[in-house]
C-alpha positions as CSV (number, residue, x, y, z in Angstrom):
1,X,-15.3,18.7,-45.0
2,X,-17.3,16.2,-43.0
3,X,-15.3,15.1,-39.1
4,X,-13.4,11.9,-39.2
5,X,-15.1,10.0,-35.8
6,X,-12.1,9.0,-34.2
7,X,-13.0,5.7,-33.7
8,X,-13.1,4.6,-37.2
9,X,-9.9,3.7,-37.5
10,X,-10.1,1.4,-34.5
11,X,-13.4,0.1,-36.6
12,X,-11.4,-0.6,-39.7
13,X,-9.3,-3.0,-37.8
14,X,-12.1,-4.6,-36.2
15,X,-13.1,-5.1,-40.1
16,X,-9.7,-7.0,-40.4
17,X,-10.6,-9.1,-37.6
18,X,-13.9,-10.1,-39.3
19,X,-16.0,-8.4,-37.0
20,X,-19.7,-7.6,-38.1
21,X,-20.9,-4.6,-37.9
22,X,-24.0,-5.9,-35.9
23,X,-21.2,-7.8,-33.6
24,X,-19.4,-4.2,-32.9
25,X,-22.6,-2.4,-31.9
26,X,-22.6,-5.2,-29.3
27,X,-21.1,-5.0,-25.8
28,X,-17.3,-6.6,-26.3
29,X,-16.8,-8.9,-23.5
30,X,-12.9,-9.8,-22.9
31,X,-12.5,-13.7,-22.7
32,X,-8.9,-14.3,-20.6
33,X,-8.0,-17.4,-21.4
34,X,-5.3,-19.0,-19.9
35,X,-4.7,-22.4,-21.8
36,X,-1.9,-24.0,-22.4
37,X,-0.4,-27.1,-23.1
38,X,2.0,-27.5,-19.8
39,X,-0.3,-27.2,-17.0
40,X,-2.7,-30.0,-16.9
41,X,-5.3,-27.2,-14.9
42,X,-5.3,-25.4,-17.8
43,X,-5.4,-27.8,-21.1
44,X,-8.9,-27.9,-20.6
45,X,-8.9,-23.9,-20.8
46,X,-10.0,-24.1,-24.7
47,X,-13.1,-26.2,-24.4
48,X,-14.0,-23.7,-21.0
49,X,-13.4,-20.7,-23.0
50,X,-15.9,-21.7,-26.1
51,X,-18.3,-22.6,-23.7
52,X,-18.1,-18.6,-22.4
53,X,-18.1,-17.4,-25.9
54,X,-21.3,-19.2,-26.2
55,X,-22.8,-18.0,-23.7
56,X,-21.7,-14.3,-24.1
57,X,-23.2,-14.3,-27.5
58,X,-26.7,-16.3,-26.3
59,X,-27.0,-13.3,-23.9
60,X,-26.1,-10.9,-27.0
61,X,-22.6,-9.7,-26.5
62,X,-19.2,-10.0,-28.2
63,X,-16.8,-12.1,-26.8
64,X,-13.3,-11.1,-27.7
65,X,-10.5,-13.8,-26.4
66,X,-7.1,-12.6,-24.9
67,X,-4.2,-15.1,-23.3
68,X,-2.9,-15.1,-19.8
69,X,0.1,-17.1,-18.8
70,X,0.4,-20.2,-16.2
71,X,3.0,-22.1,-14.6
72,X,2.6,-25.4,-13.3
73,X,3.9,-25.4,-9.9
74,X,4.1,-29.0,-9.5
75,X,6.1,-29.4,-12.8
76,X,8.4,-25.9,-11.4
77,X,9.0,-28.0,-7.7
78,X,12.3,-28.6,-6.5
79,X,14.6,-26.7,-9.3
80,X,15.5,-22.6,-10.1
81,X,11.8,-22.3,-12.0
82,X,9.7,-22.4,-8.9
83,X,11.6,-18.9,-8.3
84,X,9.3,-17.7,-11.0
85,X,5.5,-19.2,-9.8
86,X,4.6,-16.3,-7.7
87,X,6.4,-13.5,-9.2
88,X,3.8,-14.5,-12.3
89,X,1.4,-13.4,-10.3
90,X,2.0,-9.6,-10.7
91,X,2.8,-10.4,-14.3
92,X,-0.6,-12.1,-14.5
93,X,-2.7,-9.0,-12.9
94,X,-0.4,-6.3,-14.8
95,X,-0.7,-7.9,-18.6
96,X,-4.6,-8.1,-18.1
97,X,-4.7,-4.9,-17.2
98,X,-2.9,-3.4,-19.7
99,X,-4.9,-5.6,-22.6
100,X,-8.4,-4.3,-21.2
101,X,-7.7,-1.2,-20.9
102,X,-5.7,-0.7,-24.4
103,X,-8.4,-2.5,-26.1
104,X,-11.8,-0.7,-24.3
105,X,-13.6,-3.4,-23.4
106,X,-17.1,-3.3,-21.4
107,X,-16.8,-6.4,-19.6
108,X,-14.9,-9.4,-18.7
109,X,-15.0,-13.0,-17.7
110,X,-11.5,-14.9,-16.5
111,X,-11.1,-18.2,-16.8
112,X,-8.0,-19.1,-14.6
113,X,-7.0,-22.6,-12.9
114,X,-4.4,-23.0,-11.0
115,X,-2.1,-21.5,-8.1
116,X,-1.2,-17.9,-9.1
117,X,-3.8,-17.4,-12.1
118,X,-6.4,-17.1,-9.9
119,X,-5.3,-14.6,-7.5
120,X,-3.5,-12.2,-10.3
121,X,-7.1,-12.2,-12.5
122,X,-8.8,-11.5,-9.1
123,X,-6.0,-8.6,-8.4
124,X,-6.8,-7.6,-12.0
125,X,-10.3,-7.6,-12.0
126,X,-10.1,-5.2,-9.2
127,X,-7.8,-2.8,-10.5
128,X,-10.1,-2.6,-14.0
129,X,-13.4,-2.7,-11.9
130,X,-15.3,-3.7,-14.8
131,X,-18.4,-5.9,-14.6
132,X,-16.1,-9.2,-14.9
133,X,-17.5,-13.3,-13.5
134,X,-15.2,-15.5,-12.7
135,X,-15.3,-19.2,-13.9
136,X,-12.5,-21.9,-13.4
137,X,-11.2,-25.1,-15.3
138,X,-12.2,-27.6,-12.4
139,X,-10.4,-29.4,-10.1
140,X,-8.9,-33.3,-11.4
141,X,-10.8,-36.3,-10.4
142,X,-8.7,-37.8,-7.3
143,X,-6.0,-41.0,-8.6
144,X,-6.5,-44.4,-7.4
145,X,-3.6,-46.3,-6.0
146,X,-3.6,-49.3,-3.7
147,X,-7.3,-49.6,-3.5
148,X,-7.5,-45.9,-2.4
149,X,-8.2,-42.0,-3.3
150,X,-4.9,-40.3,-3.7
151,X,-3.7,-36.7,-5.0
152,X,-0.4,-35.0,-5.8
153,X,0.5,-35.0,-2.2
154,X,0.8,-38.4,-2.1
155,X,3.0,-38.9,-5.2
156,X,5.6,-36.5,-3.7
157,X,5.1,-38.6,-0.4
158,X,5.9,-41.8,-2.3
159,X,9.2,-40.4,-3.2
160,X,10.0,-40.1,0.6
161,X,8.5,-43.8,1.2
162,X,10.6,-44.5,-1.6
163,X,14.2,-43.0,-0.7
164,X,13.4,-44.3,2.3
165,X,13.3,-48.3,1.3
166,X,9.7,-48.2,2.2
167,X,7.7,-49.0,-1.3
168,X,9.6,-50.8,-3.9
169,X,10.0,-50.0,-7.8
170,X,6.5,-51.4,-8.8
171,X,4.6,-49.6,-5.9
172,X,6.4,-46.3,-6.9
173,X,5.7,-46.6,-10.9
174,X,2.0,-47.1,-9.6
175,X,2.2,-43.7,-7.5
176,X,3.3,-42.3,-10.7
177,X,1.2,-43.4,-13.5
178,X,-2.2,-43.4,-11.7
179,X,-1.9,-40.6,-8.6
180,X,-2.6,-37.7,-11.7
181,X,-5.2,-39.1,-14.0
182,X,-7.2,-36.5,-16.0
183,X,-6.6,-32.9,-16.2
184,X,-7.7,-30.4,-13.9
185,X,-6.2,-28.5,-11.0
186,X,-4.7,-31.0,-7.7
187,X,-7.5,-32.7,-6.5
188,X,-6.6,-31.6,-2.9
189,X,-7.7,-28.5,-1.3
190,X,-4.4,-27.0,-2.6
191,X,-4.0,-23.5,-3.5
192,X,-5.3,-23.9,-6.8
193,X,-8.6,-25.0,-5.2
194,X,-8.5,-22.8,-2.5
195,X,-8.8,-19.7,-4.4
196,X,-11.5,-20.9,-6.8
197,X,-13.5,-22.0,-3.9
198,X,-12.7,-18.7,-2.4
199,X,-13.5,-16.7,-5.3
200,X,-17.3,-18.0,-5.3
201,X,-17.1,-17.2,-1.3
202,X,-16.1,-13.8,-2.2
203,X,-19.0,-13.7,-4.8
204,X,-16.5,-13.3,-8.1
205,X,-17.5,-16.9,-9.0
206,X,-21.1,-19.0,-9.5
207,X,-21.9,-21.8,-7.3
208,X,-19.4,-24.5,-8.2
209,X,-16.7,-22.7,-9.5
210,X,-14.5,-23.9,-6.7
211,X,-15.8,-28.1,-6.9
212,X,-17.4,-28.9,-10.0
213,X,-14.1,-31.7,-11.6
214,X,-12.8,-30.6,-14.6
215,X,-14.1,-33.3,-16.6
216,X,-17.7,-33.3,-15.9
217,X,-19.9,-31.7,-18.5
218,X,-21.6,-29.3,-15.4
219,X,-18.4,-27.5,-15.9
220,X,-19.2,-26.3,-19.7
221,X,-22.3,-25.5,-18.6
222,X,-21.4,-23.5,-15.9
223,X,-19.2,-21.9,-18.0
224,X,-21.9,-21.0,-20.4
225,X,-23.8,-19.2,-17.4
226,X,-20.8,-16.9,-16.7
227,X,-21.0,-15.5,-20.2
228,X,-24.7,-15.5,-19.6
229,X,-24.4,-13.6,-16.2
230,X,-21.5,-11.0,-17.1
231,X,-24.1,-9.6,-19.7
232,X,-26.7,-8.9,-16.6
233,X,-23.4,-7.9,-15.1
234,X,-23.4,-5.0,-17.5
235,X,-27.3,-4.1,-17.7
236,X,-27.3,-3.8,-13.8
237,X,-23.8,-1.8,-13.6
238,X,-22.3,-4.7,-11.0
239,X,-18.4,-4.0,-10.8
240,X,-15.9,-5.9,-8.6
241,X,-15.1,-3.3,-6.4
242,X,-19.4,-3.5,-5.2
243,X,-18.9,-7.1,-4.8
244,X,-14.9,-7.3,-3.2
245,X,-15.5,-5.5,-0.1
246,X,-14.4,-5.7,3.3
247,X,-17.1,-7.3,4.7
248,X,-16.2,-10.6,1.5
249,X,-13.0,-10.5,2.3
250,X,-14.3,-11.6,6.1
251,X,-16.4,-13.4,4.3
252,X,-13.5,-15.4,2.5
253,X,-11.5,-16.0,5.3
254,X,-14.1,-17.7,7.7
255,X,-14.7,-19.7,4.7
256,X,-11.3,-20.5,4.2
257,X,-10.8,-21.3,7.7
258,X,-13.6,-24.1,7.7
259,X,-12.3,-25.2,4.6
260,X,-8.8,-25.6,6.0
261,X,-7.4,-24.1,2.9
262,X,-3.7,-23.5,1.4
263,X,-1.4,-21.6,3.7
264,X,-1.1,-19.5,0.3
265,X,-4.4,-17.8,1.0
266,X,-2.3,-15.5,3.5
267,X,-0.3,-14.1,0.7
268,X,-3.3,-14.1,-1.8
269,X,-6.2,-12.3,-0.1
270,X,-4.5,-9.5,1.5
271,X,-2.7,-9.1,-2.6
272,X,-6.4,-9.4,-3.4
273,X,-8.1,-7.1,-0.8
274,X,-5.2,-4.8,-1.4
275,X,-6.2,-4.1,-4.8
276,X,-10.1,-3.3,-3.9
277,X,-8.8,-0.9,-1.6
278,X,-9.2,-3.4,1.2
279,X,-6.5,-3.5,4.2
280,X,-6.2,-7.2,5.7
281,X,-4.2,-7.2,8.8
282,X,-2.3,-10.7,9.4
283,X,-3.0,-9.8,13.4
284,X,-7.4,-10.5,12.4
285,X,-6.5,-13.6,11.0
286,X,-6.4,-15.5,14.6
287,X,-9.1,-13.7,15.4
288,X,-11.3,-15.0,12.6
289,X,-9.7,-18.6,13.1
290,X,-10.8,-18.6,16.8
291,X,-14.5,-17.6,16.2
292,X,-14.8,-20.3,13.1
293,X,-14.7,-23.9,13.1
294,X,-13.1,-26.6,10.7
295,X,-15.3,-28.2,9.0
296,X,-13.5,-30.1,6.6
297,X,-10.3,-31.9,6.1
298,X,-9.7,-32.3,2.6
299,X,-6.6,-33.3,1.1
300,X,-3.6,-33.2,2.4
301,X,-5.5,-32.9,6.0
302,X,-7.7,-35.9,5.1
303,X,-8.7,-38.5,2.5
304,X,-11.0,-36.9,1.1
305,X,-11.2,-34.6,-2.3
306,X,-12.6,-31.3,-4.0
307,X,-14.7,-34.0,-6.4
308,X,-16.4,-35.6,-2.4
309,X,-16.9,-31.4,-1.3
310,X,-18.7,-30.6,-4.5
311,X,-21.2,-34.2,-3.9
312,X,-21.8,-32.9,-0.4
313,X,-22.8,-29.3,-1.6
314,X,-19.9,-27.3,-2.5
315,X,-18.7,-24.3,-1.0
316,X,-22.4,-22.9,-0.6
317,X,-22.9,-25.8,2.0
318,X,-20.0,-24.8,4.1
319,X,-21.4,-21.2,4.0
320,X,-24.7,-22.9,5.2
321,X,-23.5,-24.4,8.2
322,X,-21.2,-21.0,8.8
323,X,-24.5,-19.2,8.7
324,X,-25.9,-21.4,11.4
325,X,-23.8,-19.8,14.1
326,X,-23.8,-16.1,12.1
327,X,-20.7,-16.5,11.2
328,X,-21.0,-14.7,7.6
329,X,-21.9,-11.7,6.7
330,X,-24.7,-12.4,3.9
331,X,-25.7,-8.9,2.7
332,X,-22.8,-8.8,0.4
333,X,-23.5,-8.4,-3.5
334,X,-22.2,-10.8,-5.9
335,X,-21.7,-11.9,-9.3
336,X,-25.6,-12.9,-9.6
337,X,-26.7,-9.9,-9.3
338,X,-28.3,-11.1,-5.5
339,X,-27.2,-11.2,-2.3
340,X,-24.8,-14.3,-0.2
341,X,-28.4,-14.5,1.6
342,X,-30.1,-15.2,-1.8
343,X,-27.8,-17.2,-3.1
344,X,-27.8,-20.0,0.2
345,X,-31.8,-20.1,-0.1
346,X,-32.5,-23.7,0.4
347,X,-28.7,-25.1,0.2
348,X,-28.1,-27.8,2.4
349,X,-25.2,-29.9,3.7
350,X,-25.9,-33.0,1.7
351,X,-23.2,-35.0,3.7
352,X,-22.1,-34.7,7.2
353,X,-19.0,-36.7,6.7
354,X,-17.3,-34.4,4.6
355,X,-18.4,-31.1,5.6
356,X,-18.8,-31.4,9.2
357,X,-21.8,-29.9,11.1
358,X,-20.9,-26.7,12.5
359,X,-21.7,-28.3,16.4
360,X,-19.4,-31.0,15.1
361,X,-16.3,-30.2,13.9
362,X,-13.0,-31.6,13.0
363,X,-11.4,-28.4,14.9
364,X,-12.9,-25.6,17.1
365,X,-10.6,-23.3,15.7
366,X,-9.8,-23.1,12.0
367,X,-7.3,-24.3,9.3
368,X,-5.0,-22.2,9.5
369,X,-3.4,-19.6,12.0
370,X,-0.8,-17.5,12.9
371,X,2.5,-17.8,15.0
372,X,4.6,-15.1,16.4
373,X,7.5,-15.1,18.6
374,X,11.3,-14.5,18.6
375,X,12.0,-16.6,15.7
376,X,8.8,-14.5,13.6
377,X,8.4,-11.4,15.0
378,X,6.0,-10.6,12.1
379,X,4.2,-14.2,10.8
380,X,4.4,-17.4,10.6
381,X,1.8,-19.2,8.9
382,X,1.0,-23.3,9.4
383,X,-2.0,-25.4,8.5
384,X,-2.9,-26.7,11.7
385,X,-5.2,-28.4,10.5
386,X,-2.6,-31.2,8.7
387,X,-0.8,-31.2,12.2
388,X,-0.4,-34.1,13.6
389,X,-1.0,-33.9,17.6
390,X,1.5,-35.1,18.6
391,X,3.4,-32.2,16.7
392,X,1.1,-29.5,18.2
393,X,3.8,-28.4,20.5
394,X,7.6,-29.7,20.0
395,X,11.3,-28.7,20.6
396,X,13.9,-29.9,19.2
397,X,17.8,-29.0,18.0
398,X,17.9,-26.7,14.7
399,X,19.1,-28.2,11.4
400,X,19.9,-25.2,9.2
401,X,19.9,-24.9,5.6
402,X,20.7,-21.7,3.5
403,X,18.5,-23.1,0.8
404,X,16.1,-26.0,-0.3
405,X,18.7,-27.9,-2.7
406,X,20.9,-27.9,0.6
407,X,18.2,-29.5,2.8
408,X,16.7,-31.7,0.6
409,X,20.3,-33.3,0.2
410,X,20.4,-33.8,3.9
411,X,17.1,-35.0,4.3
412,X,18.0,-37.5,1.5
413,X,21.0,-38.4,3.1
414,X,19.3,-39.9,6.2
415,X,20.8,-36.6,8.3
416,X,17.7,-35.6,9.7
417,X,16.6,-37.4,12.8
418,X,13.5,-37.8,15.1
419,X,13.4,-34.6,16.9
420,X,14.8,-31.9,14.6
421,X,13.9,-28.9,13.7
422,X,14.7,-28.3,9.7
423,X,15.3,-24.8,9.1
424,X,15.2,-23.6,5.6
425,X,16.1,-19.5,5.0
426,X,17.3,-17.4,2.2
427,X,14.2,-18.9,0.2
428,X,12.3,-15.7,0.9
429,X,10.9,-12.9,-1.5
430,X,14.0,-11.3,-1.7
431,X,16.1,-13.6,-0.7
432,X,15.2,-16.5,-3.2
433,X,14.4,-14.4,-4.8
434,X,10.9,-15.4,-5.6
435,X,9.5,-16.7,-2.6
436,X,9.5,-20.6,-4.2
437,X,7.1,-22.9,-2.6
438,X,8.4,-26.7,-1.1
439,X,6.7,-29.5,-1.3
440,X,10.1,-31.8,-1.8
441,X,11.6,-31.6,1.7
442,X,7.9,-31.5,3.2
443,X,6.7,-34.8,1.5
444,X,10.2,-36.4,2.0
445,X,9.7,-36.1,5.6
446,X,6.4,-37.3,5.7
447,X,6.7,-40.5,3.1
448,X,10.0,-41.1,5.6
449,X,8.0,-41.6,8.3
450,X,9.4,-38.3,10.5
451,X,6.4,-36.3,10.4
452,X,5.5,-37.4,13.8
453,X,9.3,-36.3,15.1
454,X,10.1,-33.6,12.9
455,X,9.5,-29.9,12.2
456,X,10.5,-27.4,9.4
457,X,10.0,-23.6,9.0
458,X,11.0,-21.3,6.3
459,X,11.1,-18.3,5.0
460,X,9.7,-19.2,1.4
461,X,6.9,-21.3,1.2
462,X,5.7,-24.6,1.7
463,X,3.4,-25.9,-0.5
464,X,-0.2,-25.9,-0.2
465,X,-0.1,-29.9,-0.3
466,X,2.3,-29.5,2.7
467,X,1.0,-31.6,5.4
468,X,2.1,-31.5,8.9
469,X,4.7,-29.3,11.8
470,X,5.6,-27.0,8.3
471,X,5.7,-23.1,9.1
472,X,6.0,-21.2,6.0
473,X,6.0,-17.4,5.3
474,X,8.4,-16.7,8.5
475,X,8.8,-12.9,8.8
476,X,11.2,-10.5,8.6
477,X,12.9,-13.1,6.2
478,X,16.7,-13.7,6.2
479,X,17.4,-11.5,3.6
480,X,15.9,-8.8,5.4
481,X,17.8,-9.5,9.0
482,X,15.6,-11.1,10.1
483,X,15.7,-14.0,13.2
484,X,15.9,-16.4,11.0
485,X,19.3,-15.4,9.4
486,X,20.8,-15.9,13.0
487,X,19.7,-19.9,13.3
488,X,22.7,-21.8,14.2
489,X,22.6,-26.0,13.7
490,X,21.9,-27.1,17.4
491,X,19.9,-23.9,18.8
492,X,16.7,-25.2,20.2
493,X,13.3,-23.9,18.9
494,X,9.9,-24.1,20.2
495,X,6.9,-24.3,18.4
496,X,3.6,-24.0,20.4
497,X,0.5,-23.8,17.8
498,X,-1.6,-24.1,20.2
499,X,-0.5,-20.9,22.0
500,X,0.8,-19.7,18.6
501,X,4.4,-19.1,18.8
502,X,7.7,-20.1,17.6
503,X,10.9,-19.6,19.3
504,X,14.6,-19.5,18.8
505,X,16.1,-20.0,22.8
506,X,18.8,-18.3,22.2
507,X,19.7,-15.5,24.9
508,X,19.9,-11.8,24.0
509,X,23.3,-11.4,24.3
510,X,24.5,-14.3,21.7
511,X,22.0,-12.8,19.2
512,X,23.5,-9.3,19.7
513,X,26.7,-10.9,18.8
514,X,25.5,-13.2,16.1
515,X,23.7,-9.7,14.1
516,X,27.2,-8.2,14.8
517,X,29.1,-10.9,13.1
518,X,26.9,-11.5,10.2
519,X,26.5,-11.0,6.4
520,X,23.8,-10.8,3.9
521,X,23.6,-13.6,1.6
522,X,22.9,-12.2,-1.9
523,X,20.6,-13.9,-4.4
524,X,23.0,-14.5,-7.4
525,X,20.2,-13.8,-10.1
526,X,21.1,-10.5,-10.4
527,X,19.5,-9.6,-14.4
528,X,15.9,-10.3,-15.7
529,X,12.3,-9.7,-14.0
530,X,13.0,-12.1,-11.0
531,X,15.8,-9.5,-9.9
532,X,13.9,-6.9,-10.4
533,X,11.0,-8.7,-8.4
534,X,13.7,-9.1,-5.9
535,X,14.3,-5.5,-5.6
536,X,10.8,-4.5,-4.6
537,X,10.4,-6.4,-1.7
538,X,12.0,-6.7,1.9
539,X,9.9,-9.0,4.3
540,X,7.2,-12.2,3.5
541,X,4.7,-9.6,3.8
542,X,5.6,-7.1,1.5
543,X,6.0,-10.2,-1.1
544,X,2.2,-10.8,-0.6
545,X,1.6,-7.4,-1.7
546,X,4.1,-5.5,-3.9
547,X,2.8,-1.9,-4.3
């Protein structure tokens, strides 16, 4: 009796698909799409994905489309669903993973957008190490409101102008219907935007993945190349783990520091690098931000947006003026199948304005950095960048909060004064659980006109639209014992950025006492993922990367 092949069967469904036989003796090219109809980043998703398809079969594969989920963080901000935006992250990178390998493909090309998309398809695409280009929905068009450019960080500014008697009911509804005006992710150099312009600095991505605006037709062509270029991907054998290697992962981090990029990044990248078998040490990251300029202030650091950035040359002519001072590391391989050195032939900085010459920068150091001391033994992570100078170095009495509904009530209630120091704990990975991201109590500030006078530091995050004295990530969190549990309203803390630390002044003795006396605060989800989410990690850091 003839042998079965023991892929027929698997044929036979392909048949009920309605699958050619010429299509399956094709390459089959996994499309993720990750589309939906709640995250304005990603309703554009459909019309990106054809334009792949289109350009997988013009270079003469089979594209084969599979979903990925998305939250909208902006839409999550401020209630018990923001608990859920990062933990999607490992449910992002795990669900690819198991739908390419289950179904065999030979290639991929993800099409994420926004916050924690991008990072879990990056994650994934490492884990798989299949030939796989990345290619985004584009960034929104900046809104117009009172004769200027605004973005989302504005809007939740105008709530603080607006609680605070500042704007009135007209200039508010204006905030509101024009500050979001076509789909895309934030206009701002939020964390959406700062991981798609990362992943072309890595090499996962072609030039303009990070800039191109959503709505601009150079988008659907673009995405037409990446099915294109994931076909040479497969003739020349190019994986992710030959393109995500130690030496990108410097690569993305000086680029991020010029960009001044979301404080997110430091949870991302090392999730990322982790994945490709790359170690990045939080202790490098002031290291990289000394030798590396900032060359741009973006949203919410400036007034400008990703749609200016991608007129003045994109993320190529920030790696341009990098290169000037060697600051890059340009042997790397990437998704074109050349070299960072290639790619950057005849790029140029197109405006000085918004990508700053490398002799003349915003900063000498870069966006973000690092702060240690007895309040973070571990991190602390701050755009300093969006600091005002004034806030560079402050002290001030401790306002402490066991969570951000609690703070956001006083900070609405006119209790916070010039001079305080809001502290916000039990918001952590474990503690949150879910690590959430603020942008409420952040904004409120700011649109209140405190953000010259007043600090705030957490153990969740702030949002990567957070402007101004905001620490974020603050390690070991209070869940986990950490310094941070111990904050009493009235303790005085320090924050130097410029020499990089943050303090409780509280004397040894009194903390001895205080750890004595004290009592872990329990999350009270305590059934579904996010509890078991909460289970796996201890500390800000092991929430960037669960193993």
């Amino acid at each position: 009796m003839k042998r079965v092949k023991r892929t027929a069967a698997a044929y036979s469904l392909f048949n009920a698909l309605g699958y050619t036989k010429e299509e399956l003796e094709r390459p089959l090219v996994g499309v993720v799409n990750s589309h939906n109809e709640i995250v304005p980043g990603h309703m554009n998703l459909d019309k990106i994905t054809e334009a792949v398809k289109a350009g997988v079969r013009l270079a003469g594969g089979t594209p084969v489309e599979f979903p990925a989920i998305a939250v909208c963080d902006g839409i999550a901000m401020g209630h018990q669903g923001m608990k859920y935006s990062l933990v999607t992250r490992e449910l992002i990178a795990d669900s690819t993973e198991a739908m390419a390998i289950a179904h065999h493909f030979d290639a991929l090309v993800m099409i994420p957008n926004c916050d924690k998309n991008v990072p879990g398809l990056l994650m994934a695409a490492a884990r798989l190490n299949l030939p796989t280009v990345f290619v985004s929905g584009g960034a929104m068009l900046a809104g117009h409101v009172g004769g200027r450019k605004v973005s989302l960080s504005a809007m939740f500014e105008a709530q603080g102008a607006y609680q605070a008697g500042k704007i009135n009911d007209a200039q508010f509804d204006d905030f509101v219907q024009h500050t979001c005006e076509t789909c895309g992710s934030c206009s701002g150099m939020y964390t959406a935007n700062s991981m798609n312009c990362l992943t072309e600095a890595i090499g996962m991505g072609l030039r303009g993945n990070g800039t191109i605006p959503a709505v601009y037709s150079q988008r659907l062509r673009l995405a037409k190349h990446a099915g294109m270029q994931v076909m040479e991907m497969i003739e020349k054998d190019i994986r992710p783990l030959d393109i995500m290697t130690e030496a990108a992962f410097y690569n993305a981090l000086t680029v991020d520091m010029a960009l001044g990029c979301s404080t997110n990044t430091m949870l991302h990248l090392p999730a990322i690098a982790h994945e490709a078998g790359v170690t990045i040490n939080p202790d490098i990251v002031n290291e990289v931000s000394d030798r590396t300029p900032n060359l741009c202030h973006l949203a919410p650091a400036g007034d400008t947006h990703i749609e200016d950035l991608n007129a003045a040359g994109g993320v190529y002519a920030v790696m341009t003026e990098l290169n000037k001072k060697g600051l890059l590391n340009l042997d790397c391989m990437t998704v074109t199948g050349k070299t960072m050195a290639e790619n950057l032939k005849g790029v140029q900085n197109l405006n000085p304005e918004i990508i700053r010459p490398i002799d003349h920068p915003f900063m000498d150091r870069g966006g973000l950095t690092m702060l240690k001391g007895s309040l973070a033994p571990e991190t602390g992570v701050i755009k300093q960048s969006a600091v005002l100078p004034e806030m560079m170095v402050h002290e001030g009495p401790a306002k402490v909060f066991d969570s951000e509904e609690e703070a956001q009530a006083a900070i609405d209630g006119g209790k916070i004064v010039k001079g305080d120091v809001v502290v916000i704990r039990y918001e952590g990975p474990k503690g949150g659980p879910g690590m959430r991201e603020m942008l409420n109590p952040t904004s409120a500030i700011m649109g209140m006109g405190l953000g010259d006078s007043v600090a705030l530091i957490t153990d969740g995050r702030f949002s990567g639209a957070t402007r101004g004295a905001c620490i974020g990530h603050v390690s070991p969190e209070a869940a986990a014992g950490g310094p941070i549990a111990f904050v009493e309203d009235g303790d005085r803390i320090r924050i130097d950025i410029p020499n990089r630390t943050v303090d409780l002044l509280v004397s040894e003795d009194e903390m001895a006492r205080r750890k004595a006396n004290w009592t872990p605060k329990t999350p009270d989800i305590t059934t579904g993922y996010l509890a078991r989410y909460a289970k796996l990690v201890s500390s800000a850091n092991e929430g960037a990367v669960l193993k």
